[in-house]
C-alpha positions as CSV (number, residue, x, y, z in Angstrom):
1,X,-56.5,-84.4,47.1
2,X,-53.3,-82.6,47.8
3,X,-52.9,-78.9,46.2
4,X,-50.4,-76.1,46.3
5,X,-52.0,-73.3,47.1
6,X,-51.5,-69.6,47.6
7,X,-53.1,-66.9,50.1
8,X,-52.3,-63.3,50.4
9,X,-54.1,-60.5,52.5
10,X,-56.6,-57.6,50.4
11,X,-55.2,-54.6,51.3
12,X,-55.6,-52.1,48.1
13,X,-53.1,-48.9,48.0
14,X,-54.6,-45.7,49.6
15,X,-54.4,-44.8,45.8
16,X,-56.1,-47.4,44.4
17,X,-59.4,-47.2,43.0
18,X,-61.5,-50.7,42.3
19,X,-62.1,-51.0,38.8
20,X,-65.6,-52.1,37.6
21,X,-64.7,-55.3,36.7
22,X,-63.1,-56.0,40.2
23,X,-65.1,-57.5,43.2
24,X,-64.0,-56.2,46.8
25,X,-62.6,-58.7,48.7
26,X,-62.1,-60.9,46.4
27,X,-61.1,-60.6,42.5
28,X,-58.9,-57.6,40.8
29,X,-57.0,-57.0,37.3
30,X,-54.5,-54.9,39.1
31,X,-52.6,-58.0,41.6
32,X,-49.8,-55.7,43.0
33,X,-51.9,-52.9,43.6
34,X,-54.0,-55.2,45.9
35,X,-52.3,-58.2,47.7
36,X,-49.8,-58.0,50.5
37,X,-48.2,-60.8,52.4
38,X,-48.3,-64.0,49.9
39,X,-48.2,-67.6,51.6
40,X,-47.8,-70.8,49.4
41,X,-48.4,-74.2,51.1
42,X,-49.2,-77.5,50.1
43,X,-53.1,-78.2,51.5
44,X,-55.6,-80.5,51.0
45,X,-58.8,-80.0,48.7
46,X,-62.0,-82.0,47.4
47,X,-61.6,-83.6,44.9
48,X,-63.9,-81.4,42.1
49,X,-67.0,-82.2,40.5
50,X,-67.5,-81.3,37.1
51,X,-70.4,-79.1,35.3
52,X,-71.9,-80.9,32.0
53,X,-69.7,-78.9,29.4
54,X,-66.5,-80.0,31.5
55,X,-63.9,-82.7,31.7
56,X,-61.9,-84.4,34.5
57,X,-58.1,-84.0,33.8
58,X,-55.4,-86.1,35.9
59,X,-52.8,-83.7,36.2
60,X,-49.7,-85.3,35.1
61,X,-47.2,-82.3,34.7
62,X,-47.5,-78.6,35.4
63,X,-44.5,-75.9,34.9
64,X,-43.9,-73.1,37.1
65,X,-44.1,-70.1,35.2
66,X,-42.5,-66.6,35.9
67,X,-46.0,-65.3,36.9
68,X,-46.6,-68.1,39.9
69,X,-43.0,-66.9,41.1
70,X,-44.6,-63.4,40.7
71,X,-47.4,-64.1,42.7
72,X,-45.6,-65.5,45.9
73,X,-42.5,-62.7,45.3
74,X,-43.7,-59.4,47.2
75,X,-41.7,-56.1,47.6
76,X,-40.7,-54.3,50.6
77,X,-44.1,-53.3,51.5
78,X,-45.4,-56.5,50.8
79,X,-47.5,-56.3,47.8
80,X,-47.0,-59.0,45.1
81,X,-45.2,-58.6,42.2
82,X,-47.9,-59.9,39.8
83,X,-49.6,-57.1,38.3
84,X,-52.4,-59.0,36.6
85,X,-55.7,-60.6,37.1
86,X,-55.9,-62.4,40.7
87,X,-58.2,-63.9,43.4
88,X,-56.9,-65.3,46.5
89,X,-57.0,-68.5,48.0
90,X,-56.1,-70.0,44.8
91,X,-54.2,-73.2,43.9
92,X,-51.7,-72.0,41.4
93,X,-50.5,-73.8,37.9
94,X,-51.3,-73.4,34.6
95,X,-48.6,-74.6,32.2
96,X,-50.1,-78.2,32.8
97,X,-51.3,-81.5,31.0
98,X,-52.7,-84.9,32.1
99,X,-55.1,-87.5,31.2
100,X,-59.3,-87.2,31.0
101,X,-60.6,-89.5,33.7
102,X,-64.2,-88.1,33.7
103,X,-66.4,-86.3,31.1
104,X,-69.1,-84.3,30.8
105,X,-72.2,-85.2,28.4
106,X,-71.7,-81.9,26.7
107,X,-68.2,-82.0,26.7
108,X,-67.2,-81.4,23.0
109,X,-63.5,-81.5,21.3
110,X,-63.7,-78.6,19.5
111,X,-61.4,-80.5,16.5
112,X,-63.6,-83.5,16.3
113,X,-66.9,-82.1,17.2
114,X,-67.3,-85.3,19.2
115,X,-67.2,-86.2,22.7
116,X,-63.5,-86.5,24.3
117,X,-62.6,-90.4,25.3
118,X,-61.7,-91.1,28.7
119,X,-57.7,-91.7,28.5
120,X,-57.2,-89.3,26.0
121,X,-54.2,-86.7,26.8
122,X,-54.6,-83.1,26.4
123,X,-53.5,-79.5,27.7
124,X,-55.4,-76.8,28.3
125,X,-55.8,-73.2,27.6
126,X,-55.4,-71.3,30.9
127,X,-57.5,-68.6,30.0
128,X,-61.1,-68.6,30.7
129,X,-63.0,-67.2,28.0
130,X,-66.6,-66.6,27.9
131,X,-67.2,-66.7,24.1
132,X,-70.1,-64.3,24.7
133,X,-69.1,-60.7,25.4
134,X,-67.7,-58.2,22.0
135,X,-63.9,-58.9,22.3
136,X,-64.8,-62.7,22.2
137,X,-67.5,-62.1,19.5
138,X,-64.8,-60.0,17.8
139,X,-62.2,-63.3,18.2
140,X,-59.8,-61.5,20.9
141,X,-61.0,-64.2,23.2
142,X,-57.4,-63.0,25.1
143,X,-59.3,-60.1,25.9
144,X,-62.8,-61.4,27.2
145,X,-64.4,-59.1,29.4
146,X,-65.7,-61.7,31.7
147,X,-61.9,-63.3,31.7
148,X,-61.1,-65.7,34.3
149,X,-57.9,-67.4,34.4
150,X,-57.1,-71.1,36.0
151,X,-54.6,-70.9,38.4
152,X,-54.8,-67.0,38.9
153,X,-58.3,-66.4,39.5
154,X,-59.8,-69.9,39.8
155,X,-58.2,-73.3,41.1
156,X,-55.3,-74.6,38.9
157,X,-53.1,-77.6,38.4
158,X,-50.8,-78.2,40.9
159,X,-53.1,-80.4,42.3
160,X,-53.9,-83.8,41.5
161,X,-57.0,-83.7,39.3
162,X,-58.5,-80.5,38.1
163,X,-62.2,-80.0,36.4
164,X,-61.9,-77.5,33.2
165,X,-64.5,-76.7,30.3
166,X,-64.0,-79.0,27.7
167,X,-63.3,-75.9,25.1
168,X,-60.3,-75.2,26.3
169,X,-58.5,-78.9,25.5
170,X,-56.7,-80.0,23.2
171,X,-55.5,-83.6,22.6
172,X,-52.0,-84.2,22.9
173,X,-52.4,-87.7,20.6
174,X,-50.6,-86.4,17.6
175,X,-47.4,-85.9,20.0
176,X,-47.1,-90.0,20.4
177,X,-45.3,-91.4,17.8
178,X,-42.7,-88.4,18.3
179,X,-42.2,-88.1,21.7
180,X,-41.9,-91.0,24.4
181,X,-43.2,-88.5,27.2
182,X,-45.9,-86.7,25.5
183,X,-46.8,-85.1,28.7
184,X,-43.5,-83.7,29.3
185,X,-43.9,-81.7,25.9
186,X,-47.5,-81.3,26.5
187,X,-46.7,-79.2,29.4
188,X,-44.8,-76.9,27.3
189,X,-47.7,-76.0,25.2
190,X,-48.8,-72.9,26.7
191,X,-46.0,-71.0,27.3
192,X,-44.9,-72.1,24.0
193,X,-48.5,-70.3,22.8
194,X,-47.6,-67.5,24.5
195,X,-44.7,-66.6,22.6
196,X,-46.6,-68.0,19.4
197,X,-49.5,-65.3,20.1
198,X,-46.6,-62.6,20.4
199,X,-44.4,-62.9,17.3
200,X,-46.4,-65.0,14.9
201,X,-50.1,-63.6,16.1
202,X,-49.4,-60.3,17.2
203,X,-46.3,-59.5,15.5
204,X,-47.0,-60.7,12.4
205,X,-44.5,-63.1,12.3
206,X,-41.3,-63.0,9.8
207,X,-40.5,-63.8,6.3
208,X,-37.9,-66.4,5.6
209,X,-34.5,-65.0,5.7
210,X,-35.4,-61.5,7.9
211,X,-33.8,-61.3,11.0
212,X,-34.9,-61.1,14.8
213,X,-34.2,-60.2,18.2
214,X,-35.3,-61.3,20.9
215,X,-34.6,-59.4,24.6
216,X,-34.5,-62.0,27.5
217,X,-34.0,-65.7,27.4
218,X,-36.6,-66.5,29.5
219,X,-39.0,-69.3,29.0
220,X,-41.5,-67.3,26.5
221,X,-37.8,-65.6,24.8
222,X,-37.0,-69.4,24.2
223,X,-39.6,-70.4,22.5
224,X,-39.7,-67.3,20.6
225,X,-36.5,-68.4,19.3
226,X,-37.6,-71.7,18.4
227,X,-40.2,-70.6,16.6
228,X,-39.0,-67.8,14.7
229,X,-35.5,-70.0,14.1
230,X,-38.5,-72.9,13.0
231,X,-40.1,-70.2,10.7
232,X,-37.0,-68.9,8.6
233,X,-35.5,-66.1,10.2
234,X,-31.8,-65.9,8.8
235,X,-30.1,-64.6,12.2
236,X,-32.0,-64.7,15.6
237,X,-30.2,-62.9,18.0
238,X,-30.8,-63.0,21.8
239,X,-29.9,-60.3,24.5
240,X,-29.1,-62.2,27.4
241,X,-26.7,-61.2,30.9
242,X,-26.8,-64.6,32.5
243,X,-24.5,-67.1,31.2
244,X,-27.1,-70.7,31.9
245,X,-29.5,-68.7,30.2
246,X,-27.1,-67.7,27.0
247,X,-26.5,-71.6,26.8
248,X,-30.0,-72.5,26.7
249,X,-30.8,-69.6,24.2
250,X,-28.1,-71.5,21.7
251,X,-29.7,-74.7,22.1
252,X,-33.1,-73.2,21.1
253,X,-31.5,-72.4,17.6
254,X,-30.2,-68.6,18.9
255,X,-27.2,-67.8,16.2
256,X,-26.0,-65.3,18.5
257,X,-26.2,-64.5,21.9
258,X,-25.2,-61.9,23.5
259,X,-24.5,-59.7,27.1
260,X,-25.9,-56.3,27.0
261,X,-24.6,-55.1,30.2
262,X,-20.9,-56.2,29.1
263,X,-21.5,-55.2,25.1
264,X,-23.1,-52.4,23.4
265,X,-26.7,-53.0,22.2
266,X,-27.2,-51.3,19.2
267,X,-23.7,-52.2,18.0
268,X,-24.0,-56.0,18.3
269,X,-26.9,-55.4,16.5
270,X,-25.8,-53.5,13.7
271,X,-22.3,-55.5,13.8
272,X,-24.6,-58.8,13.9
273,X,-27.1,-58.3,10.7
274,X,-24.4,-55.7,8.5
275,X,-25.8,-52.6,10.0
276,X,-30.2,-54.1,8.6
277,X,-31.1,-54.2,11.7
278,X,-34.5,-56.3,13.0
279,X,-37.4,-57.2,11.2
280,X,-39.3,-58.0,14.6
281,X,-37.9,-57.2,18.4
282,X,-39.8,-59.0,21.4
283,X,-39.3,-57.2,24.8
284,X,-39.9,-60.8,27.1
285,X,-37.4,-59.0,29.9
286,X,-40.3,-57.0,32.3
287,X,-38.1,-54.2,32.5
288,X,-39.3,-52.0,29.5
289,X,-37.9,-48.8,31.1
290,X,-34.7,-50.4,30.3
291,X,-34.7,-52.1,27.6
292,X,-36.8,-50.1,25.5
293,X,-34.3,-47.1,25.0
294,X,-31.9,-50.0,23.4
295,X,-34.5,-51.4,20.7
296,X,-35.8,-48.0,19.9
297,X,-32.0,-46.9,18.9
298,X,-31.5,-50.2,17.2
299,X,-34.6,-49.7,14.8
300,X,-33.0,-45.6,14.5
301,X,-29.7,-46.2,13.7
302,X,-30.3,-49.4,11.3
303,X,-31.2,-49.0,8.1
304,X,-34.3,-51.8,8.6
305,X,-37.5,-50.2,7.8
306,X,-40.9,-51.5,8.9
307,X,-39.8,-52.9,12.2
308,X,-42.1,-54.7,14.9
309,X,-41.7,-54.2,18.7
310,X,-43.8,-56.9,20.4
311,X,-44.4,-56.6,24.0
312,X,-45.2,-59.7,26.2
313,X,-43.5,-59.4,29.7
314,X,-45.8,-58.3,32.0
315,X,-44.6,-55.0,34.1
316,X,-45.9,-52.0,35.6
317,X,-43.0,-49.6,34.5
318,X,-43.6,-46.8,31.9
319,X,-41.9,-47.6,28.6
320,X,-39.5,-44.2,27.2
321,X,-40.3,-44.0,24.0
322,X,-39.7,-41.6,21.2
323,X,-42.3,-40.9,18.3
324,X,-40.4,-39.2,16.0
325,X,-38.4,-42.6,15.7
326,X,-41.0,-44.9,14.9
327,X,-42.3,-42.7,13.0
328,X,-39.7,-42.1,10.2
329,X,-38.6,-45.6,10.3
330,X,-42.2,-47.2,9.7
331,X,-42.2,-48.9,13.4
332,X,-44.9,-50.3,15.7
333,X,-44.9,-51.5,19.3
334,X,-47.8,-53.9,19.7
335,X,-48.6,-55.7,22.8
336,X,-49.2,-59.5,22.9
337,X,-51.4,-61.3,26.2
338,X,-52.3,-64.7,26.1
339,X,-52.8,-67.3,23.7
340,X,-56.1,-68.3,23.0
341,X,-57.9,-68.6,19.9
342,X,-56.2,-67.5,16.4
343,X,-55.4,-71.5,15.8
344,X,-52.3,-71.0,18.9
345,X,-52.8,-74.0,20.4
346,X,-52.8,-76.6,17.5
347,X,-50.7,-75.1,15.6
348,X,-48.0,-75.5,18.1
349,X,-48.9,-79.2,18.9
350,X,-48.9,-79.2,15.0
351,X,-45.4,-77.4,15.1
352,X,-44.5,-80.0,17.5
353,X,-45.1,-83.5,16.0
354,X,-43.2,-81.8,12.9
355,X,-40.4,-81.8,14.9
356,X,-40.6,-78.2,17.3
357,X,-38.9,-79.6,20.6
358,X,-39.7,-77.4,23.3
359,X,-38.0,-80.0,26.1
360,X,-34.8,-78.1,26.5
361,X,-36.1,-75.5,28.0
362,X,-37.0,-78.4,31.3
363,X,-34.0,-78.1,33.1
364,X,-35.3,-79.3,36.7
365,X,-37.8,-82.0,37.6
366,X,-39.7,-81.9,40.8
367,X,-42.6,-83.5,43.0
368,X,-45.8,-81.7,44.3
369,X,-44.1,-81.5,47.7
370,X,-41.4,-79.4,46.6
371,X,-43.4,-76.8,44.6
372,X,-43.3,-73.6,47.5
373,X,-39.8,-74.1,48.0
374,X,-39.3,-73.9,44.3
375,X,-41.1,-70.9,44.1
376,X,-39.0,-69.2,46.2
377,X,-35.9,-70.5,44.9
378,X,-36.9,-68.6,41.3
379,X,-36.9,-66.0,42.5
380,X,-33.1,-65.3,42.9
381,X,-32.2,-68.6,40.6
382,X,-30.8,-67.7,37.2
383,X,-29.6,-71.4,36.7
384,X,-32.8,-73.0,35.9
385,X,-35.1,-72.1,33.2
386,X,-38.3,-74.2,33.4
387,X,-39.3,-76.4,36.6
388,X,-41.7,-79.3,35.5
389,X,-43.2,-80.9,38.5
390,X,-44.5,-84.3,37.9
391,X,-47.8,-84.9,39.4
392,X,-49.5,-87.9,37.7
């Protein structure tokens, strides 16, 4: 079967120490500090077999997210972007969903406690939890310690059929009568988790009629407007420089949007909610170092108390931050990862057949053929926000 899939050469820094949890040659949690000299290519692959507890999925559609643009991008010296969890070969995708073909006899839905049917539509969570070691015993399952991740660390879903565990599905049926492309929406559903894990999970969510901000207009930003905008928030405001990206944040229920390198931060926001400030900031920009300086005034020179700064982009950039600020305003920077367990993914297929259309956010459609050069057009591309590449 055809796949799209990515190589890169192990070369850790001089000042790099393995971790315990990393495997020489082969696996690490730190990507950038390890891989130089990405290649993507479309290859050919067996078609996989799948283990008793697993299911046979069709891929139908997949997304590229930021991270698989992340993991082909590489800096001067050639070491990737990505500074998470990684082992190379890999065939990339995650954001995916497609059709059962084949299933295993233990393969459970986790809703029904029965078997899945053949033909049933689902997505899938794209982290690999173990369900065995403390965090999962404690229910971070985000934060296994045997964590593998499909389309980082194992084979994904740009690929034409891909075997998974059966407890990481979830059956996209309830999106039919709603939507005449339930696979286009059902490709949405994790990185519509993701920002569901960050500002309802993680941050706590909002009470109807608080206010929010949201820093980058990204794909995860997006749907962190949607939802909070979904949830009540009175004024959802989005800090956005690029102008396709403004547009999209307004049709994703943003009331205002605005351009921090041309405006003044903390004035739009004190000009934008009568000088009350945020109930909840989410930093989904990867540039903390810059950013952070703007939300932490914000929350100083508002009179909102109680704040929540949610972190979700991924970076590897010390954030400035000032103690005595969050301090006497009541504040808290958590960080959000993932988007597994916590009820994430049905409650957003849930949120979806109520009416929570993600599908905006698709603004290119594309064929397995054209995913490397796609990849690389990312990562200069501000026009496009989500690329869905039709598979099935």
């Amino acid at each position: 079967m055809k796949v799209v899939e990515l190589s890169a050469s192990w070369d850790p820094k001089p000042d790099f120490k393995l971790g315990f949890k990393d495997i020489d040659g082969k696996l690490t949690y730190l990507g950038s500090q390890v891989w130089r000299n990405p290649v993507t290519k479309v290859a050919e692959k067996q078609k996989p077999q799948i283990k008793p507890n697993e299911v046979l999925v069709k891929v139908k559609r997949c997304g590229i997210c930021g991270s698989d643009v992340h993991m082909n991008q590489s800096y001067d010296d050639g070491y990737i972007f990505y500074p998470g969890l990684t082992a190379f070969p890999v065939t990339l995708g995650h954001e995916f969903s497609g059709e059962i073909v084949e299933i295993g006899e233990r393969a459970i839905n986790k809703r029904t406690s029965k078997r899945f049917e053949k033909g049933e539509p689902v997505t899938v969570e794209e982290m690999v939890w173990c369900g065995e070691c403390k965090p999962c015993c404690d229910g971070y399952p985000n934060h296994c310690e045997r964590l593998q991740e499909i389309g980082f660390s194992i084979n994904g879903a740009f690929a034409e059929y891909i075997a998974v565990p059966a407890k990481l599905c979830w059956s996209l049926r309830k999106l039919e009568e709603k939507y005449d492309d339930i696979y286009k929406i059902g490709s949405l559903v994790e990185p519509t988790s993701v920002a569901y894990n960050a500002v309802i999970e993680r941050g706590g969510g909002i009470r109807p009629g608080e206010n929010v901000v949201i820093l980058g207009a990204g794909p995860i930003g997006l749907a962190a407007t949607k939802i909070l905008k979904t949830a009540g928030a009175a004024v959802v405001i989005v800090s956005e420089p690029e102008e396709h990206r403004a547009v999209l944040a307004k049709k994703m229920g943003a009331d205002y949007v605005f351009n921090p390198i041309k405006e003044n931060f903390v004035e739009r926001i004190k000009d934008l909610t009568d000088n009350e400030g945020a109930a909840l900031y989410l930093e989904a920009t990867g540039l903390p170092q810059v950013v952070t300086p703007d939300i932490q005034n914000s929350i100083w020179e508002c009179t909102a108390v109680n704040s929540t700064v949610v972190i979700v982009a991924r970076a590897e950039q010390n954030m400035p931050v000032c103690g005595e600020y969050f301090q006497v305003k009541r504040a808290r920077i958590v960080g959000a990862q993932g988007h597994s367990g916590h009820g994430t993914f049905p409650n957003v297929i849930s949120s979806m057949a109520g009416g929570m259309d993600m599908t905006a956010m698709i603004t290119k459609e594309i064929s397995l053929d054209e995913v490397p050069e796609n990849l690389t057009l990312l990562q200069t591309d501000r026009e496009n926000c989500k690329i869905s590449t039709i598979i099935g």
